[in-house]
C-alpha positions as CSV (number, residue, x, y, z in Angstrom):
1,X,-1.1,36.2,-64.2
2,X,-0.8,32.4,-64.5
3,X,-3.8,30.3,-63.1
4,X,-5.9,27.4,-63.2
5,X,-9.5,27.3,-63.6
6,X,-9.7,24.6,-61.1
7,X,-7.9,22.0,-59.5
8,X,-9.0,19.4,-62.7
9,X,-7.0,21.7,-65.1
10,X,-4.0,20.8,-62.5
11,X,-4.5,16.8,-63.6
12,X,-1.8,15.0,-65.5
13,X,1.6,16.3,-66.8
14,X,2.9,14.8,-63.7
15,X,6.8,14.3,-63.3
16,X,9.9,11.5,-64.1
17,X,12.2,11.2,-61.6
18,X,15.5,9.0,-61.1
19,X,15.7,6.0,-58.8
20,X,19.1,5.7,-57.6
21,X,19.1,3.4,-54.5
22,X,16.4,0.6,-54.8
23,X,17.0,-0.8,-58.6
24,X,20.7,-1.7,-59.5
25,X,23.4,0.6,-59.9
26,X,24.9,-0.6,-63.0
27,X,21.8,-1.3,-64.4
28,X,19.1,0.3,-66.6
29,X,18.0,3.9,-66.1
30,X,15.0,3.6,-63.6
31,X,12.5,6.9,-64.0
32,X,9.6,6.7,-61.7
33,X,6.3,8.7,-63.3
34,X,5.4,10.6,-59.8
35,X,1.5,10.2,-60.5
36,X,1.1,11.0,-56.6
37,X,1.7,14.6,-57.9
38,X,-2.1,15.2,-59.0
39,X,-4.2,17.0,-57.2
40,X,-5.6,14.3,-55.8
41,X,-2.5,12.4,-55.3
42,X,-2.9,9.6,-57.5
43,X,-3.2,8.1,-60.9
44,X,-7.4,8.0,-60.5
45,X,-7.5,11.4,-60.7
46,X,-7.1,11.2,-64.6
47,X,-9.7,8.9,-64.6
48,X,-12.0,10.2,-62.5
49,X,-13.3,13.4,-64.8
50,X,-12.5,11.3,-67.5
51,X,-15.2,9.1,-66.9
52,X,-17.9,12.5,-65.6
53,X,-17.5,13.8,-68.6
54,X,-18.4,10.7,-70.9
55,X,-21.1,10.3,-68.9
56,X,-22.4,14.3,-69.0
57,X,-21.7,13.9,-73.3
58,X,-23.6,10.9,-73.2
59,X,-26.3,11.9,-71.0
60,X,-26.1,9.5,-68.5
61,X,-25.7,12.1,-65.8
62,X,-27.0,15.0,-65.3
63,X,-27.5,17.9,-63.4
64,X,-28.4,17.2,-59.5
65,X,-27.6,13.5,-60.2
66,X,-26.0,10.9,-57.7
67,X,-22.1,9.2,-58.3
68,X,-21.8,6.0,-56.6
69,X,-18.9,3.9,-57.3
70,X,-17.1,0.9,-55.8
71,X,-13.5,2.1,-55.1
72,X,-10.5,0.9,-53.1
73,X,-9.9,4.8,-52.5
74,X,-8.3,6.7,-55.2
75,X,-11.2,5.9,-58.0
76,X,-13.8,7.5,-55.4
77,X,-11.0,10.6,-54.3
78,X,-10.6,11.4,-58.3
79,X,-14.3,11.4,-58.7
80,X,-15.0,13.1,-55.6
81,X,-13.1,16.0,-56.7
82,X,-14.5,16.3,-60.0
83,X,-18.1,15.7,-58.3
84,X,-17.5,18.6,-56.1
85,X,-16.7,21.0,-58.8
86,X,-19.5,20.0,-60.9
87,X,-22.1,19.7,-57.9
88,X,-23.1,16.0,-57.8
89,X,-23.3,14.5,-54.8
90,X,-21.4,11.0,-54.3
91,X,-21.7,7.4,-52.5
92,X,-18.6,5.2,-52.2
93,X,-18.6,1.4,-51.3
94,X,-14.9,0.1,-49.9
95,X,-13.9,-2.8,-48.6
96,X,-12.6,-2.7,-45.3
97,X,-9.4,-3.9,-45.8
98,X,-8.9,0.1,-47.2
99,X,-6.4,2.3,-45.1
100,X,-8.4,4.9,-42.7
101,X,-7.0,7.9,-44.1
102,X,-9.1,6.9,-47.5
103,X,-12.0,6.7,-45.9
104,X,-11.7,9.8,-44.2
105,X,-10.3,11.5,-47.4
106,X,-13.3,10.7,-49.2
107,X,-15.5,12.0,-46.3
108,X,-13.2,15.6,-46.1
109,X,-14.7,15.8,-50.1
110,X,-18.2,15.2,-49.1
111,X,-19.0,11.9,-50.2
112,X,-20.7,9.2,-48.0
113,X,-18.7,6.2,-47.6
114,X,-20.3,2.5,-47.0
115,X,-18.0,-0.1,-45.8
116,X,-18.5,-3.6,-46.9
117,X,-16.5,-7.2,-46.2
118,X,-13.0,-7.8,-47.9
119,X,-13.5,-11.5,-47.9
120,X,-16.4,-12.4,-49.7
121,X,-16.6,-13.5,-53.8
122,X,-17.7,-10.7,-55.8
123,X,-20.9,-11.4,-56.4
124,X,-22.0,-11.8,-52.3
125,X,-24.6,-9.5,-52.1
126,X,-22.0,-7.5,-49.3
127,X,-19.3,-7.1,-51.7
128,X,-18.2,-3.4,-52.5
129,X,-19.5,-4.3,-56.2
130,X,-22.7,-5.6,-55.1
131,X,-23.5,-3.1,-52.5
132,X,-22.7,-0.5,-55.1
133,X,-24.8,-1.3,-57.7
134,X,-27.8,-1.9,-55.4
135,X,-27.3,1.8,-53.8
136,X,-26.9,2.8,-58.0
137,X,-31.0,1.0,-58.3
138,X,-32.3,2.5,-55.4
139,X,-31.1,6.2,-56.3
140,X,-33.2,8.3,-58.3
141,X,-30.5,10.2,-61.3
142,X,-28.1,8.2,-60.5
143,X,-24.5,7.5,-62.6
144,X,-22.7,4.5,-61.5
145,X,-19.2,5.2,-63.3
146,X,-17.6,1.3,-63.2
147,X,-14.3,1.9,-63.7
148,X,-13.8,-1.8,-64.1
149,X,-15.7,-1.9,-67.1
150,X,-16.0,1.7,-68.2
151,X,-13.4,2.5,-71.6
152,X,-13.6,6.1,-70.5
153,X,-10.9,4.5,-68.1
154,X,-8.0,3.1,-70.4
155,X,-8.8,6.2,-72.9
156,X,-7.9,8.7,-70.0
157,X,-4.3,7.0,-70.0
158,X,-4.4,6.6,-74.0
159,X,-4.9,10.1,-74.5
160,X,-2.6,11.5,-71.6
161,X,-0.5,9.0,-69.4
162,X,0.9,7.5,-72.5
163,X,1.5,10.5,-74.9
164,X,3.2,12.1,-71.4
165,X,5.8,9.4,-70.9
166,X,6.8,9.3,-74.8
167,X,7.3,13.0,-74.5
168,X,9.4,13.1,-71.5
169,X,11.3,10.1,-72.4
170,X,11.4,11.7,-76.5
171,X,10.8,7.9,-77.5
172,X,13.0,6.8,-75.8
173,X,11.0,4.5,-73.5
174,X,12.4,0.6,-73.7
175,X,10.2,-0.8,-70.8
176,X,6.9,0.7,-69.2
177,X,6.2,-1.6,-65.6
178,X,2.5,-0.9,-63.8
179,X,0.6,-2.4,-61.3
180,X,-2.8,-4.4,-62.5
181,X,-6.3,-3.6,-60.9
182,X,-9.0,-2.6,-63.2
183,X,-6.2,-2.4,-66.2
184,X,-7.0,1.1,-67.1
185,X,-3.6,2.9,-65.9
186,X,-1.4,0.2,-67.6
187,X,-3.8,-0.4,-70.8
188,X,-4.6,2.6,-72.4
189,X,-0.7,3.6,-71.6
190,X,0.6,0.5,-73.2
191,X,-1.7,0.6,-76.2
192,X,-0.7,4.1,-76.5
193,X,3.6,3.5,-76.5
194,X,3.4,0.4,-78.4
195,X,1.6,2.1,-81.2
196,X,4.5,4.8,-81.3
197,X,7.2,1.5,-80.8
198,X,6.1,-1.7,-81.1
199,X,9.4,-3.0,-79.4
200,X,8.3,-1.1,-75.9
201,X,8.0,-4.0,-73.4
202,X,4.7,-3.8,-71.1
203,X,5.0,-5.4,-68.0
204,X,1.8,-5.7,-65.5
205,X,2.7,-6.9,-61.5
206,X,0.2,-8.2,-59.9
207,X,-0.1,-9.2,-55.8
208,X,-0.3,-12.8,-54.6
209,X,-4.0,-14.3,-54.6
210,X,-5.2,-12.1,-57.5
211,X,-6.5,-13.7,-60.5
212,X,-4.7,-11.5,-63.5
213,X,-0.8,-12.6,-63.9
214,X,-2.7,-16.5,-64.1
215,X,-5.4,-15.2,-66.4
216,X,-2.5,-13.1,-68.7
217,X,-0.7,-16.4,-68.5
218,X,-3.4,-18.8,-69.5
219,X,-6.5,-17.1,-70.6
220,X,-8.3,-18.5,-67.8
221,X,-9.9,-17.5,-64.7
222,X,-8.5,-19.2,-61.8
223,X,-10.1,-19.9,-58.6
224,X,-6.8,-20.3,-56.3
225,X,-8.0,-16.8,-54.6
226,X,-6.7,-14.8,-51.4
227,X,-6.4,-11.9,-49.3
228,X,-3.9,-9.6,-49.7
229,X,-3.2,-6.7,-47.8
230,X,-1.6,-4.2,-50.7
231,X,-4.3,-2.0,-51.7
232,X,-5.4,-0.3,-55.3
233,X,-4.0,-3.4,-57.5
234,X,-5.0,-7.0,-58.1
235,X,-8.5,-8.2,-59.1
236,X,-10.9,-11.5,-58.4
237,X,-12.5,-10.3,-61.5
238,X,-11.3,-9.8,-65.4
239,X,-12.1,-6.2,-65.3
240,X,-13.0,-5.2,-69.5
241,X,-11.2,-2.2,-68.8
242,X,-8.1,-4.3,-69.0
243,X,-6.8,-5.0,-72.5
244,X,-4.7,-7.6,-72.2
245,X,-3.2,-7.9,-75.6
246,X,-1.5,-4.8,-75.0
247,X,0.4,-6.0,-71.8
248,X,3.9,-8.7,-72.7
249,X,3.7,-10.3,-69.6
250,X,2.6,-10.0,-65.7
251,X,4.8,-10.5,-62.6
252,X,3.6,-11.5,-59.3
253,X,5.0,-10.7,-55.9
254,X,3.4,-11.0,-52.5
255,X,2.8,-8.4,-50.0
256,X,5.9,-8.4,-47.8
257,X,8.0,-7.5,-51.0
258,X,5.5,-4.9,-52.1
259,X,5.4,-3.2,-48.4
260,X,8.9,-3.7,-47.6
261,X,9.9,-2.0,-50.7
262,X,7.5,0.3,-50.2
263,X,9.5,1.7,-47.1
264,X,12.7,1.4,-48.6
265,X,11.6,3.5,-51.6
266,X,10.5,6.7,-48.9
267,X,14.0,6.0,-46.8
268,X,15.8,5.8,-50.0
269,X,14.3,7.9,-52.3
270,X,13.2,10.3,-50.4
271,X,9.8,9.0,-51.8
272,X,6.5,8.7,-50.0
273,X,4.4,5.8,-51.8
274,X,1.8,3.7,-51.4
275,X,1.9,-0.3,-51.3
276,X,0.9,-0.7,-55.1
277,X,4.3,1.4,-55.7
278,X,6.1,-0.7,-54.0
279,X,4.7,-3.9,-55.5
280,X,5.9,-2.0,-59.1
281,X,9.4,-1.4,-57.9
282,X,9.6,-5.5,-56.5
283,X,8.1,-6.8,-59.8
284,X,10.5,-5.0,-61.4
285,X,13.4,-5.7,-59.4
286,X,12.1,-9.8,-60.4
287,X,11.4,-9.0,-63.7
288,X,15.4,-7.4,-64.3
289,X,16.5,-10.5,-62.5
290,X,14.9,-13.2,-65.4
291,X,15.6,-10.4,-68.3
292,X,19.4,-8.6,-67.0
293,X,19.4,-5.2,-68.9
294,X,22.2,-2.5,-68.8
295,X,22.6,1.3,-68.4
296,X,21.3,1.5,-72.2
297,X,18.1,0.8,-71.6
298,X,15.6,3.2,-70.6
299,X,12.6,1.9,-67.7
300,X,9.5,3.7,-66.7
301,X,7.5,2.6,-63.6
302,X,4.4,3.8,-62.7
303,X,4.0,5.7,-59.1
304,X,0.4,5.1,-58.6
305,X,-0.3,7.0,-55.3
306,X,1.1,8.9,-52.1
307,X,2.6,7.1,-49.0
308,X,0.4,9.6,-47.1
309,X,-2.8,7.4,-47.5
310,X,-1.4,4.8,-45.8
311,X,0.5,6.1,-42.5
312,X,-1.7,4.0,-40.3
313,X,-0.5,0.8,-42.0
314,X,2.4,0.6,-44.2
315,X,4.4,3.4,-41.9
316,X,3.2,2.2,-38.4
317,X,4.9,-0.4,-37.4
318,X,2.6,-1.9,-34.8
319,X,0.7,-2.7,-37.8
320,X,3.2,-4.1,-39.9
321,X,4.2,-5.8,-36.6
322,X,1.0,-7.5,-36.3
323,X,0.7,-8.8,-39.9
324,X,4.0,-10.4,-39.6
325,X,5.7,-7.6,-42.4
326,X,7.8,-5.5,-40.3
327,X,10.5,-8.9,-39.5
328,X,13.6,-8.6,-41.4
329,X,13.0,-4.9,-42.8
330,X,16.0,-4.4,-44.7
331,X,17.6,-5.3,-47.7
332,X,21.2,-6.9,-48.1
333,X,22.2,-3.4,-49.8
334,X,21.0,-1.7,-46.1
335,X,22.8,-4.3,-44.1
336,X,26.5,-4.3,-46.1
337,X,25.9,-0.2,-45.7
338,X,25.0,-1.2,-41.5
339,X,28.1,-3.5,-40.6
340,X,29.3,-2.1,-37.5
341,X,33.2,-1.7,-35.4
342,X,35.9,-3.0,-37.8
343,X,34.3,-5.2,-40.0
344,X,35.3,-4.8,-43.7
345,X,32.9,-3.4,-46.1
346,X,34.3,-3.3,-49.3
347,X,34.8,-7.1,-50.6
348,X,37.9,-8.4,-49.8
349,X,39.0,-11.7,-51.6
350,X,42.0,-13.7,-52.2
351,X,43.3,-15.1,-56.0
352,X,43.5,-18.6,-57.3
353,X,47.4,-18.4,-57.4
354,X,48.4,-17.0,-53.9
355,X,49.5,-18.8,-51.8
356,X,48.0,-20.4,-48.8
357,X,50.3,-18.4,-46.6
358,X,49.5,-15.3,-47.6
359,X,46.1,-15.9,-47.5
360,X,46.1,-16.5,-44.0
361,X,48.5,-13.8,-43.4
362,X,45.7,-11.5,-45.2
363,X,42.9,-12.9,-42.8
364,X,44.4,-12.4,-39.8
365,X,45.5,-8.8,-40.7
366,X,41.6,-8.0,-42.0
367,X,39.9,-9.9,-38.8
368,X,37.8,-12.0,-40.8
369,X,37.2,-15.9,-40.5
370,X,36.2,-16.5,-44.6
371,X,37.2,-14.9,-47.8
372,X,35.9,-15.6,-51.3
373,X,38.5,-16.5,-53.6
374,X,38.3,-14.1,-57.0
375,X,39.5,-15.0,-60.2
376,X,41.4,-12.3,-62.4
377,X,37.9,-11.5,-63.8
378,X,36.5,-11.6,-61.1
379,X,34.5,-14.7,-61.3
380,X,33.6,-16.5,-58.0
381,X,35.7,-19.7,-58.1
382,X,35.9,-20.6,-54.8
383,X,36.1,-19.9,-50.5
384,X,38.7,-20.1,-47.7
385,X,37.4,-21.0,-44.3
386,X,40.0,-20.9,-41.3
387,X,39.3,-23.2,-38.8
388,X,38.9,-25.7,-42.0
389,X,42.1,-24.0,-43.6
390,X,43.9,-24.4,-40.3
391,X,43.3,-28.0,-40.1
392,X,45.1,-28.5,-43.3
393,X,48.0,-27.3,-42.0
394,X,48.0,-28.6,-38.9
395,X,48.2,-32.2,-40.7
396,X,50.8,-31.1,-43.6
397,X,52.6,-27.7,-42.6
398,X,53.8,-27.9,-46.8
399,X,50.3,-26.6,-47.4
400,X,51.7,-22.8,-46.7
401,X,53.5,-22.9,-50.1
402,X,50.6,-24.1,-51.8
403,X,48.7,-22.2,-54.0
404,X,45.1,-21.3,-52.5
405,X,43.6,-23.4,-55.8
406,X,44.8,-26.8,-54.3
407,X,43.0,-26.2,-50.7
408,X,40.1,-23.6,-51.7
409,X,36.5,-24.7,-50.8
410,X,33.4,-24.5,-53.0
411,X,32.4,-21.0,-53.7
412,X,30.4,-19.4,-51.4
413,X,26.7,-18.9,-53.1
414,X,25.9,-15.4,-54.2
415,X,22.6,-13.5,-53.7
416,X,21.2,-10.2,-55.2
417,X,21.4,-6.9,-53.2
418,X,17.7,-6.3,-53.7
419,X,17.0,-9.6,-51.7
420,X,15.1,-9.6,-48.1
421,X,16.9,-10.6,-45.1
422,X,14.7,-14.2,-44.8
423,X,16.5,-15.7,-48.3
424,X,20.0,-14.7,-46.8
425,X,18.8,-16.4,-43.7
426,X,18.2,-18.9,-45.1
427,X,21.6,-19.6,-47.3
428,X,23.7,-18.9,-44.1
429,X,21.9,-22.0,-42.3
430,X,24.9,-23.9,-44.4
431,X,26.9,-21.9,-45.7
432,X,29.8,-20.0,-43.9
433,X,28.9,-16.5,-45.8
434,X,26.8,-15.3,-48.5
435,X,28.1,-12.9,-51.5
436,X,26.2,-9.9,-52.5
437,X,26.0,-8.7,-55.8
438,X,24.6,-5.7,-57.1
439,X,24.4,-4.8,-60.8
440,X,26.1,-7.8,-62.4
441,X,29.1,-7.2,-59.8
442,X,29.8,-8.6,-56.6
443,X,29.3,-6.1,-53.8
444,X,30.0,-7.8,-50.3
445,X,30.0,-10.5,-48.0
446,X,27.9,-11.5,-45.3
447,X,28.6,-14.3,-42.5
448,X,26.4,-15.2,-40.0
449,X,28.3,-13.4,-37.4
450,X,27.1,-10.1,-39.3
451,X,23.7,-11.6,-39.5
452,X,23.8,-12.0,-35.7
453,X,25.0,-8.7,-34.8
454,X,22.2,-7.3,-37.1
455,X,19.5,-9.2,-34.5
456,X,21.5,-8.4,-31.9
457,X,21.2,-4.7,-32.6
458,X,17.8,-4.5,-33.6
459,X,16.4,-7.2,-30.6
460,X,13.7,-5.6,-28.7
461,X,13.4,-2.8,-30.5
């Protein structure tokens, strides 16, 4: 027979998958670490016995003795675990801006839960730090774990996450993209591949209003602070469990890409993730759009947790509705696969040397009102508009035996697939249409008549 022990012999060797729809086709090969496959469903769960055992070895907890730990969710869920199969008992302190289903998670393990404000400094006597380590001084035998601070937390990943991915990659690993919180995950991961390869790029992402891509940047703490609502990443701290000479460079994005993407990577990947996930998959996305790389070159993203944990706010959309996330839900790739009734949807385009008669004579037969003009390479060299088209040849019928060079307009501009719908919106305020490229390669064409029917279709829904 073939069994674990317990559930904490179940922790780590979790899988690499492909991602085929939401990173570019042509481009590098994407493989997402599934760390949602613990028992636990996330990346903490290494952590969490990591850190209970350092602290039984060292003798800072012991038998009958308290856990209390500040935790946006997973932290306490990992340690919860291991605390139930060791018999401790356990206190957790989360902010509110935490999804319900953590909170109740936590309580299903049978640790008590204290809520405390999202929007106060760290050291307000209400933050979830604050509140935790004044719980840890009034509790008799009591550990207080830290994960911020605690090297038991990079280790975990030195020992494990890192030594996994080089396996399952065999050294093959180019570039290893994490989210940022208390530094641990991406860290001891990063310290661990670069030591194999020192040529493995290691690239954080970090959310809008927290404090780590400016700190990685400058080496200073900023003060330009906000809320976000992406959970499980970011920091208003400099946790010391974040070793920052191991990471190349950190990415920002803000929450709309990270949830957005989020729900693109369960509808297109068949993937159920949490918002941290999809704040890895946009920073990479930004990242590959500064640093191009082909289908040579071998990416690892980390997974961090399960979409589950998050149903009442990433996946309802009353609450997406209400934080202003839910408006324009789709990418450009979505909306090119979406174009409804006759509309073309591979790219149709006209050449330099046609002429301007048969380039009308090939818009009228297609239905459409603008065509970009393609070079024999492909490159976008320039636009035909009819009514503008039409009114050359109104005032010199001669133009019909022209060649489209001598009347084309100014290319139209071209945006990546992976775009939202709002920076489309915004290039079709004055431009006829927008290309789409995906993968180095132009990919389609959107006016704003398909931009209408798109709000058309989805008004009131």
């Amino acid at each position: 027979m073939r069994y674990a022990q317990s559930v904490l012999d179940l922790i780590g060797d979790t899988p690499l998958v492909k991602l085929n729809r939401v990173v570019p086709q042509d481009g590098p090969l994407v493989l997402a670490k599934l760390e949602m496959r613990n028992p636990g469903g996330s990346v903490k769960d290494r952590i969490g016995i990591a850190m209970l055992e350092a602290a039984e070895k060292e003798g800072t907890l012991r038998p009958g003795g308290t856990i209390v730990e500040g935790t946006s969710g997973n932290t306490g869920v990992g340690l919860a675990i291991a605390a139930a199969i060791r018999g401790y008992k356990a206190i957790f302190t989360m902010p509110d801006k935490m999804s319900a289903e953590k909170i109740r998670l936590l309580r299903a393990y049978g640790a008590e839960v204290v809520v405390t404000p999202t929007a106060v400094p760290p050291e307000h006597p209400m933050s979830y730090y604050s509140v935790a380590r004044r719980i840890q001084r009034e509790t008799p035998n009591c550990f207080y774990p830290n994960q911020y601070e605690n090297q038991a937390n990079p280790l975990a990943h030195y020992r494990t996450t890192g030594p996994e991915i080089w396996q399952q990659t065999e050294g093959r690993i180019d570039v290893l993209v994490a989210g940022v919180g208390t530094g641990g995950t991406i860290s001891g991961a990063a310290k661990f591949l670069k030591e194999k390869n020192p040529r493995v790029r290691v690239v954080g992402v970090d959310p809008e209003g927290s404090i780590l891509a400016e700190y990685k940047r400058t080496g200073k703490v900023g003060t330009t602070l906000k809320t976000y609502k992406v959970e499980g990443i970011g920091e208003d701290i400099v946790p010391k469990s974040l070793w920052p000479e191991h990471i190349d460079e950190i990415v920002t994005v803000n929450d709309r890409e990270s949830l957005q993407m989020a729900r693109r990577i369960a509808r297109e990947e068949g993937i159920l993730a949490g918002g941290s996930t999809g704040s890895a998959v946009a920073g990479l996305l930004k990242w590959l759009r500064a640093n191009p790389k082909g289908p040579e070159t071998t990416i690892v993203v980390l997974f961090p947790d399960t979409g589950e944990r998050y149903l009442s706010k990433i996946y309802d959309d009353n609450w997406m509705r209400e934080n202003r996330l839910l408006e324009d839900d789709v990418s450009l790739e979505a909306l090119l696969r979406a174009k409804a009734g006759d509309a073309p949807r591979e790219l149709l385009s006209i050449r330099p040397e046609d002429t301007v008669a048969s380039a009308i004579e090939t818009m009228n037969h297609k239905g459409v009102s603008q065509i970009p003009v393609l070079d024999d390479r492909g490159r976008n060299v320039g636009s035909l508009v009819d009514h503008r088209l039409l009114n050359k040849i109104l005032e010199n019928r001669m133009v019909l035996d022209y060649p489209v060079a001598k009347h084309m307009d100014p290319p139209f501009p071209e945006i990546d697939a992976d775009a939202g719908l709002p920076a489309a919106t915004e290039l079709l305020k004055t431009h006829a249409a927008v290309l789409v490229r995906r993968g180095g390669k132009l990919a389609g064409i959107l006016t704003k008549f398909d931009l209408a029917e798109f709000l058309l279709g989805t008004h009131g829904k």
